[in-house]
C-alpha positions in Angstrom: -17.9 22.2 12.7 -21.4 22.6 11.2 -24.4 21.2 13.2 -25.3 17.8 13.5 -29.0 18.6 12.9 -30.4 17.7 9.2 -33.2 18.4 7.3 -34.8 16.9 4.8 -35.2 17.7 0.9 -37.5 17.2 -1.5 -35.9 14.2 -3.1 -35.1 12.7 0.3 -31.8 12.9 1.1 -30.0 15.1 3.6 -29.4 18.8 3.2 -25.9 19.3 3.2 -24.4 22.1 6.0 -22.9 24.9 3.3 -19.4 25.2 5.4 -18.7 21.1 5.1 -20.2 20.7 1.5 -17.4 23.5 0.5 -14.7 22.1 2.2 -15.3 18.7 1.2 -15.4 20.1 -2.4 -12.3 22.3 -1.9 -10.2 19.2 -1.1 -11.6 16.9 -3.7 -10.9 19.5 -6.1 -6.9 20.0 -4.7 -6.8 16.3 -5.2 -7.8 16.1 -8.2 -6.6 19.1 -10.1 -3.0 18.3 -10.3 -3.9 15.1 -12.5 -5.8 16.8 -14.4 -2.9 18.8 -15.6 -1.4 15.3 -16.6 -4.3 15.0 -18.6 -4.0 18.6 -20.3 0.0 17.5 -20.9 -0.8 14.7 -22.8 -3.3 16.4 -24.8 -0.5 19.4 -25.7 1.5 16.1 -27.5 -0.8 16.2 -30.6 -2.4 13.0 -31.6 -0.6 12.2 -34.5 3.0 12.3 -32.0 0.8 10.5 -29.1 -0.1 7.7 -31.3 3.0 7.3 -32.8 4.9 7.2 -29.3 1.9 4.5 -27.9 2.3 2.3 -30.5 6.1 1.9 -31.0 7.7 -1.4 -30.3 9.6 -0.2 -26.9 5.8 1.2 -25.7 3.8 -2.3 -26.3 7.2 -4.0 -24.6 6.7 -2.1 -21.2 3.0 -2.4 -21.5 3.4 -6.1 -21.8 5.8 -6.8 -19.4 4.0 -4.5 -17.0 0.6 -6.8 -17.4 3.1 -10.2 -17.1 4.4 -8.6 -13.6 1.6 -7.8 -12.5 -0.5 -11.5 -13.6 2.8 -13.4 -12.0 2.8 -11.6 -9.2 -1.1 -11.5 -8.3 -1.2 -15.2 -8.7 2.0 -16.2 -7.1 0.3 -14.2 -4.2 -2.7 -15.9 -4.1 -1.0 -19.3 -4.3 0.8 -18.8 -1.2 -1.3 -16.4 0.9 -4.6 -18.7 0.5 -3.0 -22.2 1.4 -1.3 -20.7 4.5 -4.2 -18.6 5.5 -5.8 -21.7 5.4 -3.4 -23.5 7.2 -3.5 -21.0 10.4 -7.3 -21.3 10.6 -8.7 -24.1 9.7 -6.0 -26.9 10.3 -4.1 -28.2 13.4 -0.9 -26.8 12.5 1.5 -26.2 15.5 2.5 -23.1 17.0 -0.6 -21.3 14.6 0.0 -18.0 16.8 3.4 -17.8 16.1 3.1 -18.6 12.6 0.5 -16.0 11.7 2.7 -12.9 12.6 6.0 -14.5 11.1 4.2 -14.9 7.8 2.4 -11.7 7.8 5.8 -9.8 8.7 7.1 -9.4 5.6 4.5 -6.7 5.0 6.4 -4.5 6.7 9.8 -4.7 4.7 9.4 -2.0 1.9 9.9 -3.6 -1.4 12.6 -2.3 -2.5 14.4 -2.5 0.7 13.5 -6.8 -0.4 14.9 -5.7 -4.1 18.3 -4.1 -2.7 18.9 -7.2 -0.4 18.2 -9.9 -2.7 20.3 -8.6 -5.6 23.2 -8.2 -2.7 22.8 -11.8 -1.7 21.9 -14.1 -5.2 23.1 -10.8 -7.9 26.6 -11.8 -9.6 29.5 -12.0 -6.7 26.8 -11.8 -4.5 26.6 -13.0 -0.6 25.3 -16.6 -1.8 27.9 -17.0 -4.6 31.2 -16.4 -2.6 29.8 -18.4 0.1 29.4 -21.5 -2.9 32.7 -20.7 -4.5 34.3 -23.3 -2.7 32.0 -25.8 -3.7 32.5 -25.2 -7.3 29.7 -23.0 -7.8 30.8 -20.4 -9.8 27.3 -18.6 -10.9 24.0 -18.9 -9.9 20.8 -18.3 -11.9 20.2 -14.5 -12.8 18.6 -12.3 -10.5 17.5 -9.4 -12.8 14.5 -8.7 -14.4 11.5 -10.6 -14.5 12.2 -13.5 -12.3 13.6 -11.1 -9.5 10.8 -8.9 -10.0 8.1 -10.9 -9.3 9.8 -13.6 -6.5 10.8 -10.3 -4.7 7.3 -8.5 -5.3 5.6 -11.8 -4.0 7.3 -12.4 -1.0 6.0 -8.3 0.1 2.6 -8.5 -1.2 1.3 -12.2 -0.5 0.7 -11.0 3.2 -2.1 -8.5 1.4 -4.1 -12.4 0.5 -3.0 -13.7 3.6 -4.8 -11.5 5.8 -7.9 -10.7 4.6 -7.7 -14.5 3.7 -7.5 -15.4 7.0 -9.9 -12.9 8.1 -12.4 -14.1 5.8 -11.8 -17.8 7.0 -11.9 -17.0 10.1 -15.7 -15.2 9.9 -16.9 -18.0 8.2 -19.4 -20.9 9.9 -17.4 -23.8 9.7 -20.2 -26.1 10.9 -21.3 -25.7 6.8 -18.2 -27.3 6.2 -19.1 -30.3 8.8 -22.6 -30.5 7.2 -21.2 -31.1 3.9 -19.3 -33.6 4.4 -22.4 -35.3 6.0 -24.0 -35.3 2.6 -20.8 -37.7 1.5 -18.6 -34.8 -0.4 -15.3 -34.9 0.3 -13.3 -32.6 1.9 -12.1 -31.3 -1.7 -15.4 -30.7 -2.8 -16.7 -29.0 0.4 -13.7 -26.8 0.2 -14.6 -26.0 -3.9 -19.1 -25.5 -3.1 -19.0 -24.0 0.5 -15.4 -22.6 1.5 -14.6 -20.7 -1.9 -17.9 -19.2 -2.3 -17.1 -17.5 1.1 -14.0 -16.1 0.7 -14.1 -15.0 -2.5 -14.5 -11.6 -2.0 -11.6 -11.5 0.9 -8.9 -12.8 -1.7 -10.4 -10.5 -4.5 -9.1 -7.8 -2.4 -6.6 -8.9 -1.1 -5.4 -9.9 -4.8 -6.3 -6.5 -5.9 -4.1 -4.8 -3.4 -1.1 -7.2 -4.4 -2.1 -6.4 -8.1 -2.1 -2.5 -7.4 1.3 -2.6 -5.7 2.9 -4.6 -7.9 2.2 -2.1 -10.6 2.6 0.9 -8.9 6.0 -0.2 -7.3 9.1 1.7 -8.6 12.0 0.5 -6.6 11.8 -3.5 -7.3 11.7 -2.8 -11.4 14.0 -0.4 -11.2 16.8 -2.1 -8.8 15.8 -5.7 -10.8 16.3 -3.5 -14.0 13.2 -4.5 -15.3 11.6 -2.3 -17.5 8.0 -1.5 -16.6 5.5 1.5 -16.5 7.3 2.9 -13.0 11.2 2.5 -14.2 10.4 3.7 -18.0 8.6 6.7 -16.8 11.1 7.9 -14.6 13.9 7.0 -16.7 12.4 9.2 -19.4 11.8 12.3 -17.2 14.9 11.9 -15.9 16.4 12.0 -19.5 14.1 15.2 -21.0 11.3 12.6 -22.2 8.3 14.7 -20.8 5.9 13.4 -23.9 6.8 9.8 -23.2 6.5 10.3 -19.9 3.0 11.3 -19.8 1.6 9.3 -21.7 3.5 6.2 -20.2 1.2 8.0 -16.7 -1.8 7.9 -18.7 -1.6 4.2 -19.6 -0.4 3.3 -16.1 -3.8 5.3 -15.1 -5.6 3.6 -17.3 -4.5 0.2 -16.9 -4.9 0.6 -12.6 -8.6 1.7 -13.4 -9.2 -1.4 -15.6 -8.1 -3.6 -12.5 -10.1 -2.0 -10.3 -13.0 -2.9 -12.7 -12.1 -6.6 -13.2 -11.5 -7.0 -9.0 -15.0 -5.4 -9.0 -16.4 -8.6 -11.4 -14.2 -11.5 -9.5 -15.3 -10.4 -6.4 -19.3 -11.3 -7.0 -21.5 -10.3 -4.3 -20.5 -9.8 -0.8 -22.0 -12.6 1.5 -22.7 -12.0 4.8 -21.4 -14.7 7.4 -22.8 -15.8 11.1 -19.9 -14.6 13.1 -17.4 -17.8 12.5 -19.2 -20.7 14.4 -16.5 -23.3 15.1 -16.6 -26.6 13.3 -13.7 -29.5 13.5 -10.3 -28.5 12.1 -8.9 -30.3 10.1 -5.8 -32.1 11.0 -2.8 -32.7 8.8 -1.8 -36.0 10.3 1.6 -36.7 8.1 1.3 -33.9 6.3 1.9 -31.4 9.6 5.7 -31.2 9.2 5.9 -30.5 5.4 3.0 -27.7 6.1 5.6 -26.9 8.9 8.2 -26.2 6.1 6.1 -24.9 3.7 5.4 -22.2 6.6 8.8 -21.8 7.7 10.6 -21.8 4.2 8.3 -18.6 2.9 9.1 -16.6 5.9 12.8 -17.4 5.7 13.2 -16.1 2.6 11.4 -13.1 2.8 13.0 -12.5 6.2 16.2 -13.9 7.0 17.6 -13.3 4.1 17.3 -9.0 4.1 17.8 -9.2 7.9 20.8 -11.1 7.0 21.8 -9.0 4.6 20.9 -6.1 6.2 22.9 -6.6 9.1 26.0 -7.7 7.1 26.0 -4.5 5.6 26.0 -2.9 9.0 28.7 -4.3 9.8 30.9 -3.8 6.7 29.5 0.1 6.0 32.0 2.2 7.8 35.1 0.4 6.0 33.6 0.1 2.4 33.7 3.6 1.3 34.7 7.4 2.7 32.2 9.3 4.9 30.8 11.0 2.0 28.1 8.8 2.0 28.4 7.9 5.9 24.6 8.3 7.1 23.6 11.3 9.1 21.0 12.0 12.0 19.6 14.9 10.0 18.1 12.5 7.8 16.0 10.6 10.0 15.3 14.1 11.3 14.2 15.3 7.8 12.2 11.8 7.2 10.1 12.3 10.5 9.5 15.9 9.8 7.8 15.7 6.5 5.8 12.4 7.4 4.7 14.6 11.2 3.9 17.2 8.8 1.9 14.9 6.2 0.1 13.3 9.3 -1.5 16.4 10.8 -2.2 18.0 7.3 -3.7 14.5 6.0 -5.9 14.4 9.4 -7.0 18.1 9.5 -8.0 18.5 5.8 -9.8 14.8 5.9 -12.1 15.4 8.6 -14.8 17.6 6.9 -14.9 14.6 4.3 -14.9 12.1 6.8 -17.8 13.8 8.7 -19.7 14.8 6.3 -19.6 11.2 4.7 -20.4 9.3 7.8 -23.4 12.4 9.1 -24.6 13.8 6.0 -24.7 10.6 3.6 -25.8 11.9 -0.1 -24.5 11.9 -3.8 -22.5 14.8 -3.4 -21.0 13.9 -0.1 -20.3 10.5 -1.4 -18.5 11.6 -4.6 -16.3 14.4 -3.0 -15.2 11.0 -0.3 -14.4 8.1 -3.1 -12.6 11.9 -5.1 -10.1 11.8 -2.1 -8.9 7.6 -3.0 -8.0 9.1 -6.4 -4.7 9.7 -5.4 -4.2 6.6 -3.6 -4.9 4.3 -6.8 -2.5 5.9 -8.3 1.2 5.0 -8.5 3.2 7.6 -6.3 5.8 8.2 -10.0 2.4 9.1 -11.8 1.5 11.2 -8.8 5.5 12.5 -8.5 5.5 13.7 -12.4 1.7 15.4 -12.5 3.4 17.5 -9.4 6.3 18.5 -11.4 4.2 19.7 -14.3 1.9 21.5 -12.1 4.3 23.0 -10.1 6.8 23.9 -12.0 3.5 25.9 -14.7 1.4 27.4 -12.0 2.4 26.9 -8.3 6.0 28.0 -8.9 6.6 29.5 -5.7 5.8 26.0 -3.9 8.1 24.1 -6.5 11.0 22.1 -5.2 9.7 23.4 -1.9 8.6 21.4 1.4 5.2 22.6 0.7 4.8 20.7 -2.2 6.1 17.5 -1.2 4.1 17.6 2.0 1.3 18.3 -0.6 1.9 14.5 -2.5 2.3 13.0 0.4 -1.7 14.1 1.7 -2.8 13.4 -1.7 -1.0 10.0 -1.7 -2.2 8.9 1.8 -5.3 11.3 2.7 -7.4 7.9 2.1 -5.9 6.3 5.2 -7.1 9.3 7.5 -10.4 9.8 5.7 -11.0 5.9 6.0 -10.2 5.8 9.7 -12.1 8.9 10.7 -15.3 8.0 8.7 -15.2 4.4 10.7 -14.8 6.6 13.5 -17.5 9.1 13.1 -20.2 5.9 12.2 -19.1 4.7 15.7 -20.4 7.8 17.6 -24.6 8.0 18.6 -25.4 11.3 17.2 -27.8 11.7 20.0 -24.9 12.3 21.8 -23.7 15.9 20.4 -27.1 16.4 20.0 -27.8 16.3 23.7 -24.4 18.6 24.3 -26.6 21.0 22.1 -29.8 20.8 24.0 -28.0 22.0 26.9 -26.6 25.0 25.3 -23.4 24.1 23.6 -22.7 25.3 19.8 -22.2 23.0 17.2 -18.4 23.9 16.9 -18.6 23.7 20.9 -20.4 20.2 20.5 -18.1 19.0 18.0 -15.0 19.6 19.9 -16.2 18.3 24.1 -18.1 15.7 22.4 -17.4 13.8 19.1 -13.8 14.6 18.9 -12.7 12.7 21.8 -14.9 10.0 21.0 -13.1 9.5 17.7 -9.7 10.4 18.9 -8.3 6.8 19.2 -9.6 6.9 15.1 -8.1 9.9 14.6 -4.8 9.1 15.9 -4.4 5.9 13.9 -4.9 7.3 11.0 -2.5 9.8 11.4 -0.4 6.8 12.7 -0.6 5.1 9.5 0.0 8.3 7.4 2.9 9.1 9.3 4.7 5.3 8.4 3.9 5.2 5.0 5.2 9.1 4.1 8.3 7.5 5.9 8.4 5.1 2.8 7.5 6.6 0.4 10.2 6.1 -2.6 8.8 7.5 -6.3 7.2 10.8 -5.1 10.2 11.7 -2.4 13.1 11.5 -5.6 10.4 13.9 -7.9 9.8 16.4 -5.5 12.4 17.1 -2.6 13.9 20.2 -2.4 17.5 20.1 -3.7 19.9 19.2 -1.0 16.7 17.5 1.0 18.0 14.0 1.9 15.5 11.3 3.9 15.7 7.5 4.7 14.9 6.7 1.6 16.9 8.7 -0.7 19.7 7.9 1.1 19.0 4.1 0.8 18.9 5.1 -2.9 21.8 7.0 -3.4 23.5 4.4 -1.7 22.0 2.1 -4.2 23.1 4.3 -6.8 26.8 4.7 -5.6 27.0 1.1 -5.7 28.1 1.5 -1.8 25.1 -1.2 0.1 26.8 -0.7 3.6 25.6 2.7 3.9 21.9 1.9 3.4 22.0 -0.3 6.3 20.9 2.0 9.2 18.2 3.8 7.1 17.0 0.7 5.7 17.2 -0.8 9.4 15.6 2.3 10.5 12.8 2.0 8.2 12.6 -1.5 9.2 11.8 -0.7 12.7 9.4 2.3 11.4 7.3 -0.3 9.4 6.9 -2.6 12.4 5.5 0.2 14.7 3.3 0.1 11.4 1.8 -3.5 12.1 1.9 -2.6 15.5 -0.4 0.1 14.6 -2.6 -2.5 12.8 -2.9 -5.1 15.9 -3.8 -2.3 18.0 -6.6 -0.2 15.9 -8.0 -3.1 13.8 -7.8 -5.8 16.7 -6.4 -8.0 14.4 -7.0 -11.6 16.2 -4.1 -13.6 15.4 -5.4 -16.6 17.2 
């Protein structure tokens, strides 16, 4: 690791060490290439066939119903998250502990685990409908498409609002409140001059990460056969439609960088708060029980009914079909291997970025950091197909190999590590290293008695959080695995497929458990107060 020492150049910034700067630069650039070559694909169409392929009718449909998904969905989340954010904070509502991790658990059920479940429960002959047979109910209102892509989208992204809601609500000095009222608003208007003002910027991104799922999301459109960006591109890979394809990615590109941009304008400038001074609460008087089962009916449905499901299929799996698609150990196996694998190459080739970020702050240093979220903002399909075409044209040898799925995967998820080491690395006095120098240690030597075992808890949950979301990963996992590769997931979805539920119910339960080790990971890292 280069020395902690810097010098100053002309134009005032740090000189950057030579050995960092070029690794930095080397993983930006791996990052970055392959969607390039996306780029470089859609240019090879010809503009005349690209703008005849934008432009037709079936193009401007997925567009559109893309943008509705993702508009419903976004503000669906923020009209449940923000009341009951605000309900666990600022309110007398019973039980508030208890109620905070019950509504923020549904952000550990993979969407399309939500998908899968609901259309087994309220889909034609489903769960719901033989139980109402009896009762001369002999349909109930359709599942597929747009409704059941945004109700099961919203029930796994409001937590997003809820929690950095909450987190906002809870910074906030709440005595401002109290002093409004004093001046004869009421509690509506105090909420609309001094409350929203304050959390603005929480549910902007909160919002933005609920708008940025919902649009990246492949499972839920394509179980609720509803036909958006992520189902229409790999439906037209799948069928030879390489030109649609990619240019389908491009749009889906370009329509997550246009999001980014308008979450950038909502959000307004970030206000600084004085540490949450406690004001009155206010208290729901008659109103406590409905809030109660306002609470209660939210996290039923997004829970109780897949755990229901879930468990129903569990015990119905073995009987429904032959042991063809009976679920094997080496799967789990396979799953935890590739995410290990994506954990510890995520973590090694994120800390020169991370470090030279947080101890060598410049231009350069900062472009080669926000080059490593690329992948990230981008749906894992989009990701999935600029792979193929980059594998398949000039990494053949890595093609429909381990090595290039373990390769999506870091450029997926490297942000997480990068983001948790760079928090890390801020955390650490560099006098300290520097004093490990002074008496006679290398830089390498410093680096590794000193600052690596100060950022070690950082370090690890990062990898942690790498590690749980490789295990979910859905889009990128069908586009790249080696032939005869099977994981959690593509079992779940072969399952799917085969039209056989009861054998995705240990994966899915598997994953299940995975995902809460996953908020577990949160609590402990973030010290997430859910008081």
């Amino acid at each position: 690791m280069a020395t902690e020492q810097q010098t100053q150049t002309g134009d005032g910034e740090d000189e950057q060490p030579l050995g960092l700067t070029i690794a930095s630069g080397a993983v930006a650039a791996a990052v970055i290439v392959p969607l390039l070559w996306l780029v470089k694909s859609a240019l090879d169409v010809g503009f005349s066939d690209a703008l005849a392929l934008v432009t037709r009718p079936t193009t401007v449909e997925v567009f559109l119903n893309s943008t509705v998904l993702v508009v419903l969905v976004t503000a669906a989340c923020v009209a449940l998250g923000v009341p009951l954010a605000y309900l666990t904070v600022r309110t007398d509502l019973p039980f508030k502990r208890f109620w905070t991790i019950v509504i923020a658990l549904p952000l550990v059920i993979p969407s399309y685990i939500g998908a899968f479940a609901f259309v087994s429960a309220f889909g034609p002959q489903g769960v719901f409908q033989r139980l109402l047979e009896p009762f001369g109910v002999e349909s109930l209102p359709e599942i597929y498409g747009l409704p059941g892509a945004v109700l099961v989208l919203t029930l796994y992204t409001y937590p997003y609002v809820f929690i950095t809601t909450r987190a906002a609500l809870k910074s906030m000095d709440t005595t401002l409140i109290d002093a409004a009222r004093t001046l004869n608003h009421t509690r509506g208007e105090a909420f609309k001059r001094v409350t929203i003002p304050q959390i603005r910027p929480a549910v902007a991104a909160g919002a933005l990460l609920a708008a940025l799922y919902a649009l990246s999301d492949f499972g839920t459109p394509a179980i609720m056969k509803f036909d958006a960006f992520t189902r229409v591109i790999y439906v037209e890979f799948g069928s030879f439609g390489r030109d649609t394809a990619t240019l389908l990615s491009l749009q889906l590109v370009a329509v997550t960088l246009l999001i980014l941009t308008l979450e950038s304008q909502i959000r307004g400038d970030e206000r600084t708060t004085t540490g949450g001074r406690s004001g009155s609460v206010m208290r729901l008087g008659r109103w406590k029980y409905p809030a109660i089962g306002f609470a209660a009916l939210v996290a039923a449905v997004a829970l109780v009914v897949p755990l229901g499901i879930l468990l129903t299929w569990f015990a119905q799996g073995v009987a429904e079909t032959s042991q063809s698609l009976a679920f094997q150990p080496e799967y789990a196996f396979n799953s935890v291997l590739v995410a290990a694998a994506t954990a510890g190459a995520a973590t090694l080739v994120g800390l020169p970025v991370a470090y030279l970020a947080a101890r060598h702050p410049s231009r350069v240093s900062s472009v080669f950091e926000r080059a490593t979220y690329v992948g990230y903002a981008v749906p894992g399909v989009v990701l999935g197909l600029a792979l193929v075409f980059f594998g398949s044209s000039y990494a053949t040898p890595i093609y429909q190999t381990l090595y290039l799925l373990v390769f999506a995967y870091v450029i997926r998820f490297l942000p997480q590590a990068v983001g948790s080491l760079r928090a890390s690395f801020l955390r650490v006095d560099p006098a300290l290293p520097e004093a490990a120098r002074t008496l006679g240690e290398t830089p390498s030597g410093a680096f590794r008695h000193v600052t690596l075992p100060l950022v070690a808890p950082g370090l690890l949950g990062g990898a942690a959080l790498v590690f749980l979301t490789t295990m979910k990963e859905l889009p990128a996992t069908l586009l790249l695995r080696p032939a005869g590769f099977k994981t959690l997931v593509t079992h779940i979805w072969t399952a799917y497929a085969a039209g056989y539920f009861g054998q995705a119910a240990v994966p899915a339960l598997i994953l299940l458990f995975v995902s809460g080790l996953s908020m577990l990971v949160i609590i402990t890292q973030e010290g997430y107060d859910v008081k």
